[in-house]
KOLDOGU-720611 format. One record per atom (N, C-alpha, C): x, y, z. Coordinates in pm, whole numbers, plus 32768, in hexadecimal, padded with zeros to 4 digits. Layout:
XYZ
...
This chain:
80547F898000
800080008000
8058807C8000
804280BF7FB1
8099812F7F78
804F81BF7FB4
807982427FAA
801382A87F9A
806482F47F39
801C83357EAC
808983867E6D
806684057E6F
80EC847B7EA1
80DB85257E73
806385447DF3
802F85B37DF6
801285D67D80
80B185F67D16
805786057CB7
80DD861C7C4E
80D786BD7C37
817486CD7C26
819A871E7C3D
8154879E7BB6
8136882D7BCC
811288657B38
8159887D7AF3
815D88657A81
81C788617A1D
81D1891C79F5
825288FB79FF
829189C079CE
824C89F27978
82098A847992
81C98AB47915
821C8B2678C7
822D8B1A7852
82818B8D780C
82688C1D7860
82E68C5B787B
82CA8CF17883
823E8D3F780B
820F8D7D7883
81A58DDB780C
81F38E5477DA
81E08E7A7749
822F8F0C7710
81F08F7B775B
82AA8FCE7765
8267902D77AB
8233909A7763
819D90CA77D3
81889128779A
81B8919F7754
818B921976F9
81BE927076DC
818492F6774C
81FE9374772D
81C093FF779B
813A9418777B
80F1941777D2
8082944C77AB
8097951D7794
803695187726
805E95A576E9
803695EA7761
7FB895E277BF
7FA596457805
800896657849
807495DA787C
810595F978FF
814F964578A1
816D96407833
81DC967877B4
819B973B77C1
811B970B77AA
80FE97B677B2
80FE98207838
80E897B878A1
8102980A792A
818A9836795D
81DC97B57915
825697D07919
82B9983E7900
82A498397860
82AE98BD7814
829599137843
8226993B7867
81F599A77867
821199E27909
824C99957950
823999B479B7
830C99FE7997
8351998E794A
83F399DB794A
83E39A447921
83859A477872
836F9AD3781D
834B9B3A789A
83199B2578FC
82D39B92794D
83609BDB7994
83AC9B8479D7
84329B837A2A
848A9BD779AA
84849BA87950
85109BCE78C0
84B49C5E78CC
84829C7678B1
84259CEF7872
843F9D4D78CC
83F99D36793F
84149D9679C1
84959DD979C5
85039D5479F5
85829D9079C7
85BF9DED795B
85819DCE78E5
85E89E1D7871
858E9EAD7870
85079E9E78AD
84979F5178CA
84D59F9C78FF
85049F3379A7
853F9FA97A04
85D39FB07A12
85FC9F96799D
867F9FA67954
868AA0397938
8628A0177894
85F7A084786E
85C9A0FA7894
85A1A0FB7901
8540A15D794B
85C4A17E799A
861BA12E79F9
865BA1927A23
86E3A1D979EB
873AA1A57988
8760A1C978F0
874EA27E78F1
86A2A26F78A5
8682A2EB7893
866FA35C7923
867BA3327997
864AA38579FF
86F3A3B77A1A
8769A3677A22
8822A3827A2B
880DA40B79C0
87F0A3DB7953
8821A43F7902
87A2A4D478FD
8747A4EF795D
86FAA53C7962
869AA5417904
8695A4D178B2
861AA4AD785A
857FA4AD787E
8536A4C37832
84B7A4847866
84ACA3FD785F
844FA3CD78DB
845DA3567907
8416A2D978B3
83A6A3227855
8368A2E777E1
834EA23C7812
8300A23878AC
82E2A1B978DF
82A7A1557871
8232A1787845
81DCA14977E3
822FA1227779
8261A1507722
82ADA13476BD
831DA0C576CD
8380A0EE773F
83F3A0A87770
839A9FE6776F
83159FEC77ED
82ED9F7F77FA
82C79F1C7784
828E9F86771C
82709F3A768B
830C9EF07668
83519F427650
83E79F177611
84289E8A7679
83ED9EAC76EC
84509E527737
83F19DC1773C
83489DD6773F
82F09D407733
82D69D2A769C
82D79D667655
82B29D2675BF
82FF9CC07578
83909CE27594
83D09C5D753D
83BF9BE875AB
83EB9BDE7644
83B19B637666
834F9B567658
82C49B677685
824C9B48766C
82489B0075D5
82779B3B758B
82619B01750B
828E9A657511
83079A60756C
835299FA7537
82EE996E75B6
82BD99967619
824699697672
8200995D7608
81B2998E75AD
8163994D7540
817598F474E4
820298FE74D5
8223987D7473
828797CE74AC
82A098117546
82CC979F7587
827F972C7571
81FB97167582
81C696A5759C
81DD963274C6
81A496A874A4
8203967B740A
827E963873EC
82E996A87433
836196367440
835E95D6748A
833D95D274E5
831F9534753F
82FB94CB7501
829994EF749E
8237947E743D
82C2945A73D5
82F694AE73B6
8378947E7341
83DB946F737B
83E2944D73F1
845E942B743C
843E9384747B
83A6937774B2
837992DE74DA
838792A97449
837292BC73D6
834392907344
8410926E731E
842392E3733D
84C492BC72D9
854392C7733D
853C9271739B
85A8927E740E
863D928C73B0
869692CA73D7
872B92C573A4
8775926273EE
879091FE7394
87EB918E73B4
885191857350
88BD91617377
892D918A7337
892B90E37294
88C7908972BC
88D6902A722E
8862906871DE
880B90E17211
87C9911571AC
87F391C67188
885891DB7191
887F928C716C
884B929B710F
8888924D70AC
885292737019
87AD92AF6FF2
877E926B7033
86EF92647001
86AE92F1707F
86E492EF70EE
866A9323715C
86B293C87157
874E93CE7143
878E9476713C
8747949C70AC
873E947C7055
871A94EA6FFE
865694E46FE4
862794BD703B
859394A4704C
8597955E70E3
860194FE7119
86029565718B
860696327176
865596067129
8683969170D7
860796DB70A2
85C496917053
854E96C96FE3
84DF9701701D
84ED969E70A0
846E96DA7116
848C9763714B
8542974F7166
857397BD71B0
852F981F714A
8546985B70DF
857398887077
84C298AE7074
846898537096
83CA989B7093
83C698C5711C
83F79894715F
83B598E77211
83FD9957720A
848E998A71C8
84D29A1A71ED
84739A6071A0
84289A377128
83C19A8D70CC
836D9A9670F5
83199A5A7114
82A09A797193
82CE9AB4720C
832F9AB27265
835B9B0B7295
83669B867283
83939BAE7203
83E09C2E71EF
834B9C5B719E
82D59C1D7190
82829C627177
82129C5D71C0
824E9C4D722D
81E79C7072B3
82339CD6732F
82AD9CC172F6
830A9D28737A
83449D9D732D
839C9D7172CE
83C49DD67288
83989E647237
832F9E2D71F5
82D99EA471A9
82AB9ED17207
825A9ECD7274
81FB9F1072D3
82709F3E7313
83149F367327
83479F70736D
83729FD47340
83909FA272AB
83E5A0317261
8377A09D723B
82FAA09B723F
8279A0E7723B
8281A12972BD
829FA110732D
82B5A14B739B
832AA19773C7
83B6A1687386
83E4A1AA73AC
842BA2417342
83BEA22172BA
83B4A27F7244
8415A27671DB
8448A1C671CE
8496A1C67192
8479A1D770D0
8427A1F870E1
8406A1F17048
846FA2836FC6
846CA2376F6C
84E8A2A26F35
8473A2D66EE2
84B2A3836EF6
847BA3EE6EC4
848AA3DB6DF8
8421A3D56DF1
83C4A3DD6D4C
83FBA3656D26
8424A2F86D6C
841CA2536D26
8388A2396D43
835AA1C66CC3
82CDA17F6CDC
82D3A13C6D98
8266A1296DC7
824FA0F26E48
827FA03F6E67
825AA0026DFF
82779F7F6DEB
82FD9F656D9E
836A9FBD6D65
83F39FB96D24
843EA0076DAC
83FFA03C6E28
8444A05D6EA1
844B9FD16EDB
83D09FC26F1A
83EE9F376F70
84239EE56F38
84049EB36ED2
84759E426E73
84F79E496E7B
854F9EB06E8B
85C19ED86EB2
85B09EAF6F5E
856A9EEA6FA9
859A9ECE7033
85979E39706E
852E9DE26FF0
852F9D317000
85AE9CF56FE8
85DA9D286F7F
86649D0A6F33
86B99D116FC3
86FB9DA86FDD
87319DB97019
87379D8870B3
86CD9D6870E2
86A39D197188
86909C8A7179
867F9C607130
86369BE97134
86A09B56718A
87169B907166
879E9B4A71B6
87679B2C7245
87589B767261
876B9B887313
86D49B147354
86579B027305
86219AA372E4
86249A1972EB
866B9A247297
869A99847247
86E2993872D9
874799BF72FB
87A39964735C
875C99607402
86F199AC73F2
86BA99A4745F
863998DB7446
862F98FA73ED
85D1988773C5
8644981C7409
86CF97F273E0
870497BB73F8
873E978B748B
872B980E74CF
872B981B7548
86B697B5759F
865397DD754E
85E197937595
85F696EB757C
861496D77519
8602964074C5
865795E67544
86F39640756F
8744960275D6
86DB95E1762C
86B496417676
866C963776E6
85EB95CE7726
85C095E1768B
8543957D769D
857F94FF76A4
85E594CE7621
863294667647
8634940076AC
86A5946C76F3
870E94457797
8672942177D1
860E946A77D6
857794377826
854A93A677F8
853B9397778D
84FA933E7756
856692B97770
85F992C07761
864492687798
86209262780C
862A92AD785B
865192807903
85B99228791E
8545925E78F6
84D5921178F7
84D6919F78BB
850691727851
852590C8781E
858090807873
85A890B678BB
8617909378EC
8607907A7986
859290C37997
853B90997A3D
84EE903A7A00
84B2904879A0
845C8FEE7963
84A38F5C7946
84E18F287934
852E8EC47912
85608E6B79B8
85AC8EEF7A17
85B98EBF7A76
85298E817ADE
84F78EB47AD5
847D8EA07B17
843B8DF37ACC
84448DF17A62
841A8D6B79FF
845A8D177A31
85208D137A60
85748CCC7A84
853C8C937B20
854A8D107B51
850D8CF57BEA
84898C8F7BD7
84418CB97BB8
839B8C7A7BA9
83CB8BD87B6C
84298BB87B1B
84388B3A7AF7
847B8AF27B4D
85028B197B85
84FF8AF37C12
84E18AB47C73
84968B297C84
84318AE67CEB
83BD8A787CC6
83808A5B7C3E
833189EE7C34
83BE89767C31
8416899D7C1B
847788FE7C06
847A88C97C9D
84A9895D7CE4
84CC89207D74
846388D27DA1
83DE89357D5E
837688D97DC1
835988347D91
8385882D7D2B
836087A77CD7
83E887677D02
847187867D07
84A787097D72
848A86F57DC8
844E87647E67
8426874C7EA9
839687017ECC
834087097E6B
82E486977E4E
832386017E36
836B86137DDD
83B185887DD0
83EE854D7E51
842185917E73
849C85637F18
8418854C7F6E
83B3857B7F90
833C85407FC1
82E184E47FAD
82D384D17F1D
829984347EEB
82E983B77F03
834683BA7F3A
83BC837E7F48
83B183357FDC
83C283AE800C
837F838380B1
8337834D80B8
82C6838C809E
824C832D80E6
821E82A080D3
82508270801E
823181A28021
829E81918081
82E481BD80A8
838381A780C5
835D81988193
832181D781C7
82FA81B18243
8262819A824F
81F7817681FE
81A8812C820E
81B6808681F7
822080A28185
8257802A81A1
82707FBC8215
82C3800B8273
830B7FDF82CE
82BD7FD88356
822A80558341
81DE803283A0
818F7F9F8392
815C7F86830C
81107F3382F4
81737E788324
81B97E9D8303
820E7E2E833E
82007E0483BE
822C7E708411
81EF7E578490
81767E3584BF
81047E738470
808D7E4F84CC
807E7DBD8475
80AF7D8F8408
80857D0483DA
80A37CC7841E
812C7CC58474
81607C3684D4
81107C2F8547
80897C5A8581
804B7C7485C7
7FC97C3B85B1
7F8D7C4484FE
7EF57C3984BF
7EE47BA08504
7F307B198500
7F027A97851C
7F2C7A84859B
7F727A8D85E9
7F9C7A488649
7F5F7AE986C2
7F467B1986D6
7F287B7D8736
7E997BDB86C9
7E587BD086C8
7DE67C068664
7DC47C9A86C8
7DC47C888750
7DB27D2B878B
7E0D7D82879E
7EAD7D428789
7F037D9F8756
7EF47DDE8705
7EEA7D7E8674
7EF37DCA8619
7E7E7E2F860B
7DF97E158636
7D857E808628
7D977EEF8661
7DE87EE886EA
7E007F59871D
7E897FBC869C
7EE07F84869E
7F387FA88620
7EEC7FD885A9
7EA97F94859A
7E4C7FE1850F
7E128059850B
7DD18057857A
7DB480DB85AC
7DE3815785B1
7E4981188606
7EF6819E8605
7F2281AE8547
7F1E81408503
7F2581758493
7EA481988453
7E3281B18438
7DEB81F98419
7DFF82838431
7DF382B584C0
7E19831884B6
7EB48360847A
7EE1830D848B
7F7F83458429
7F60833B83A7
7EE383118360
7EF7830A82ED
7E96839C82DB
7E5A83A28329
7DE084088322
7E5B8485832B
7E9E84A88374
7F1084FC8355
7F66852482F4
7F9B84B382CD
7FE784C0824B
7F9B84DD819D
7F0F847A81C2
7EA584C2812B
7E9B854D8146
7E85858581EA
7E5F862F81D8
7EBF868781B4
7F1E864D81D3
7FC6868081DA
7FEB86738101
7F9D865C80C7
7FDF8613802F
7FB886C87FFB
803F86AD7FA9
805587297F5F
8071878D7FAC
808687A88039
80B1881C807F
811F87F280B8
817788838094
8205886E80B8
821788978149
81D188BE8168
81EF88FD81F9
817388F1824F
817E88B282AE
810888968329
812588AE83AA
80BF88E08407
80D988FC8485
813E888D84B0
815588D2852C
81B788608586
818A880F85D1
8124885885EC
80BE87F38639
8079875685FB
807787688569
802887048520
80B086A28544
812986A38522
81BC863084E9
81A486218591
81B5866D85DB
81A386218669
813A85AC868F
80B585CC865F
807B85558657
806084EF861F
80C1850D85C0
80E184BB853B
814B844A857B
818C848B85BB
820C843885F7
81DF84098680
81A8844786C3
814283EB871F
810C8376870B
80AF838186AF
805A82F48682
80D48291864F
814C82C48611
81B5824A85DA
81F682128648
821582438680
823F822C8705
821581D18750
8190821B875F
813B81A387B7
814781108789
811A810086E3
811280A386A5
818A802F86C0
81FB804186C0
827E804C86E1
825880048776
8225802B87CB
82638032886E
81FF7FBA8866
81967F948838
81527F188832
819B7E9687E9
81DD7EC9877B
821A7E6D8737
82A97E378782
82B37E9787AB
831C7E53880C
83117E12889D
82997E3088D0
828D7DF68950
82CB7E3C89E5
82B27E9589DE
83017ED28A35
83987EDB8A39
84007EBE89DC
843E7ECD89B4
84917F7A89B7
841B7FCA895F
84128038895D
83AD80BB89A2
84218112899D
83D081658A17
83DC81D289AE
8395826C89EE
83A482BD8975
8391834089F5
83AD83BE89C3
83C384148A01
83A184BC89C7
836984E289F3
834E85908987
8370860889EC
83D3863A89B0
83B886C389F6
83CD876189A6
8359877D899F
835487C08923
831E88428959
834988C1893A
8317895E895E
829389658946
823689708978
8192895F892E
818A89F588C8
81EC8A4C88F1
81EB8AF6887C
82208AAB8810
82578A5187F2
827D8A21877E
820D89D686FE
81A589AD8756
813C893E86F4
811489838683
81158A0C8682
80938A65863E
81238A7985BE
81C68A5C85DD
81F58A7F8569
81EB8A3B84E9
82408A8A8476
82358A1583FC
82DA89D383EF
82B6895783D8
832A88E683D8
82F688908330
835F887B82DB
833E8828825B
82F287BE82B0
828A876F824C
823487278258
828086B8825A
82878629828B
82EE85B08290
835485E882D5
83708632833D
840586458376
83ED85E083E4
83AD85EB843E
83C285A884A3
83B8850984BA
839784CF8440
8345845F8473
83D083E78435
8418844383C5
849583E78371
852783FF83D6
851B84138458
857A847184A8
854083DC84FE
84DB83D08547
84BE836885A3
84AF83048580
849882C684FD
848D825B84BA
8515820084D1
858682A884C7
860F82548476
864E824B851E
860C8276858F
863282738626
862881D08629
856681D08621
854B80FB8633
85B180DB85F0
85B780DA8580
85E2806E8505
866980518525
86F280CB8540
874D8099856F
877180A685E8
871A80AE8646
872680C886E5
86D08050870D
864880508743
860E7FED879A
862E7F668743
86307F5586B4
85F67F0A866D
86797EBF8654
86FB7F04867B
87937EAA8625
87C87E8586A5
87867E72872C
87AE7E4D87BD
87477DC487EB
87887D7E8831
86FD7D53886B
86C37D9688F0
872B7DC8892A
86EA7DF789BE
86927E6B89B3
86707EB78A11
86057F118A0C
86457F9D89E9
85F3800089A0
863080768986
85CC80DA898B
85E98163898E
858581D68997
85DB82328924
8562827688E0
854082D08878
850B835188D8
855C83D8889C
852F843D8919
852F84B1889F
84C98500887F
849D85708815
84A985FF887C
84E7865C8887
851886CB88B5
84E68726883E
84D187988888
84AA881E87F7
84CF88808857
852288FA8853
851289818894
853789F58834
850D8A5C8863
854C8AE78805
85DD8B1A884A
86168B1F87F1
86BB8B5C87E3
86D88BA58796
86D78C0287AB
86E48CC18740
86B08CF086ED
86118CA486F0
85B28CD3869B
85D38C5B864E
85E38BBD864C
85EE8B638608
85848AC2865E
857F8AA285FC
855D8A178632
85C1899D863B
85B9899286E5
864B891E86D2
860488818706
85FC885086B8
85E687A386B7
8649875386DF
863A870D874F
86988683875A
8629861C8788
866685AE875A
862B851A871C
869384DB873F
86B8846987AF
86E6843D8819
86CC83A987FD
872383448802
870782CF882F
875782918864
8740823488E2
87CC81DA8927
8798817B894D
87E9810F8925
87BC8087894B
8828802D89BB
880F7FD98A07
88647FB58A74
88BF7F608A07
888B7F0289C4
89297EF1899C
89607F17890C
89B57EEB88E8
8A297F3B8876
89FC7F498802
89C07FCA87D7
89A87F978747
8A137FCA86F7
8A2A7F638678
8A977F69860E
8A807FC785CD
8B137FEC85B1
8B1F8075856E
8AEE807A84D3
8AF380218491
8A8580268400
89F18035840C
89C0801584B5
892A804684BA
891C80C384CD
89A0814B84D4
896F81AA851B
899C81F884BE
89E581F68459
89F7825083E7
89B6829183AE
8911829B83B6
88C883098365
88CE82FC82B8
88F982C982AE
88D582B481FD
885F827C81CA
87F6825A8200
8785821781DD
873B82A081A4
86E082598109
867282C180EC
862783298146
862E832381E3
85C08373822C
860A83F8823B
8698840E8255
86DF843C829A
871C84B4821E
874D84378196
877584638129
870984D580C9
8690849A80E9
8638851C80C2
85EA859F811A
8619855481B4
860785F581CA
8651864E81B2
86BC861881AE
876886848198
873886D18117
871B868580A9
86ED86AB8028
8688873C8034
861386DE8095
858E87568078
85B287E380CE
860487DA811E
86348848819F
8681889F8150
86EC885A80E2
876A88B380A7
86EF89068022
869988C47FFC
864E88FC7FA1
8602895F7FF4
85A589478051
853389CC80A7
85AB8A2C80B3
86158A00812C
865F8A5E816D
86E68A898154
87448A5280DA
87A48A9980BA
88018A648104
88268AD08144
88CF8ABA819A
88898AF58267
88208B1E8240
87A38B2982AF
87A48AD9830C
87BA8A5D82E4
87A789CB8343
880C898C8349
8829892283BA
883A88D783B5
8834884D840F
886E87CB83C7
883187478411
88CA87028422
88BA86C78486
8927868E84C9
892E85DD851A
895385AE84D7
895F851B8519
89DF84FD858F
89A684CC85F4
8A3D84C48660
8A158429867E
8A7683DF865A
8A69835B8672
8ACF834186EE
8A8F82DF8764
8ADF82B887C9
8AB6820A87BA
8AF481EB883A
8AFD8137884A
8A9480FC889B
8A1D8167889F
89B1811888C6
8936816D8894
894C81CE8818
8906820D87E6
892482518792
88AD82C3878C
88E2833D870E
887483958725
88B284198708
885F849D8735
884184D98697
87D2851D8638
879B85508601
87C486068612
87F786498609
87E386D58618
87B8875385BD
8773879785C5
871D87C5853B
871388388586
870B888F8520
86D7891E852A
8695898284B7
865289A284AE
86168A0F8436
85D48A5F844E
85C08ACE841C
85C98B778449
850E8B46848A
84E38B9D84BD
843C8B84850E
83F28C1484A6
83AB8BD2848F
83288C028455
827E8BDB8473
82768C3084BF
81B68C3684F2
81728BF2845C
81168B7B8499
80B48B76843F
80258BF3841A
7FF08BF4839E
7FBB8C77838E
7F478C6083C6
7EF68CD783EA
7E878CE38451
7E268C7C83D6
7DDA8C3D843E
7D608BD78407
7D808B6B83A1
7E1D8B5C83BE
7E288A998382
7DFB8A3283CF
7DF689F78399
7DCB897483DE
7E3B89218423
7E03890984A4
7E7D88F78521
7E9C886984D7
């Protein structure tokens, strides 16, 4: 009798990232054009007040908000031909002289939204030339300062639009990550559990014919351990309180199968139950106590489960000693129980934790620690 994890969800492609939305592009703008503008007014304005000028507020402010503002009107434009034709250096050919042609229409729309209305203001028109063979000359002649401002912008939007693919990408990395971790750590848990139901079921069988109210009582104790471990499927992290009674009922099971043999012992902080501990920690920690403690002796032995807080951590020891000698190949810790918590602990907690085996000549101590974290208000104890 087996129980298996759900399966793990399979990685879903990063979604593309979105593009700026025009309204952030236009608040944006418009909010620097406001800052640029101000500045080059009360430039202007105080300019003319040094040299005893009139202060010509009104005028100065036109000159100093019209060319940004303008260029706040056509930002969200370049944005659209900047998401459309990113500059990457295996496409120059094709995206610089696309880039140019645009430049080359936004300094013209520019210069005929800033320029003419400026040189009308500031009376630049030449005496007895036609009106439209004046400004045509002042397009000619300005239109430079334009172009390279267009270019100015194209950087800018750029370096944005990178650094955002580039959160965008990291964030995809992270997010995949984390479904792998969680899908070994699903795996390292399907693992466990045929793996000590196994070993329970063994026990209560040598019991089913020759003692029939042993084993019923045993059945019992495993029912409820099984009723634990189905609620426990697919969650990586469960109160502390649940693996305590998880390891209770095995225990017990255990202290029947042995006959008094085995004794068992808890002393556990009760501020601790309500924390979160990975789901399967405690129960592959006492398993591997019986299996090479009471179970590789014949004389009698005790299993003793300790929990306290130590610097804002949870410190676990898992204890077993038996009166006589057990051999040093029973106390090595290499068995599947031991080998995958190490696994699921280095995956949750990093360099955060750690687990410790101390083998002596009539036992072996368990030592564990991992950072304490409150379960969240209204889980299920």
């Amino acid at each position: 009798m087996t129980t298996q994890a759900p399966p793990a969800p399979a990685p879903r492609p990063p979604a593309p990232a979105p593009g700026l939305r025009a309204s952030r592009v236009w608040a944006a703008a418009f909010a620097a054009a406001t800052v640029l503008g101000g500045l080059f007014a009360a430039q202007e304005v105080s300019q003319r007040v040094v040299r005893d000028q009139p202060a010509a507020v009104l005028e100065s402010l036109a000159r100093g908000f019209l060319p940004w503002y303008a260029w706040a009107l056509l930002a969200p434009a370049v944005v659209v031909l900047c998401e459309r034709l990113p500059i990457r250096a295996e496409r120059l050919w094709r995206t610089l002289p696309l880039h140019a042609v645009a430049g080359a229409a936004a300094a013209a729309v520019h210069a005929a939204i800033v320029l003419l209305p400026t040189a009308w203001l500031n009376g630049e028109r030449a005496v007895g030339v036609p009106l439209w063979v004046s400004y045509q000359f002042i397009l000619v002649n300005r239109a430079v300062p334009p172009f390279v401002n267009f270019w100015f912008l194209v950087a800018v939007i750029h370096a944005v639009l990178y650094q955002r693919r580039l959160r965008d990408r990291e964030l995809a990395a992270a997010r995949l990550a984390g479904r792998l971790s969680e899908a070994e750590l699903l795996a390292l848990k399907s693992q466990l559990q045929p793996h000590f139901l196994f070993n329970t079921l063994n026990a209560v069988a040598a019991y089913v014919r020759d003692e029939p109210e042993v084993a019923e009582a045993m059945l019992a104790r495993l029912s409820a351990l099984l009723r634990l471990v189905l609620e426990s499927s697919g969650q990586q992290e469960v109160a502390f309180e649940r693996e305590l009674e998880a390891a209770r009922h095995y225990l017990a099971i255990h202290e029947v199968r042995f006959g008094g043999r085995l004794s068992v012992g808890f002393d556990v902080d009760p501020e601790l139950e309500g924390m979160l501990v990975p789901a399967m920690l405690l129960q592959p920690i006492v398993e591997n106590a019986v299996v090479h403690g009471v179970a590789a002796v014949p004389g009698p032995g005790r299993v003793d489960v300790g929990a306290r807080r130590r610097d804002g951590r949870l410190f676990l020891c898992v204890r077993n000693h038996s009166e006589g000698r057990v051999l040093p190949s029973r106390t090595r810790g290499t068995g599947l129980g031991l080998a995958n918590t190490r696994a699921r602990l280095q995956q949750l907690y990093g360099t955060a934790q750690r687990l410790e085996l101390v083998t002596g000549e009539h036992g072996a101590t368990v030592e564990l620690e991992i950072p304490l974290r409150p379960a969240p208000a209204g889980a299920p104890a």
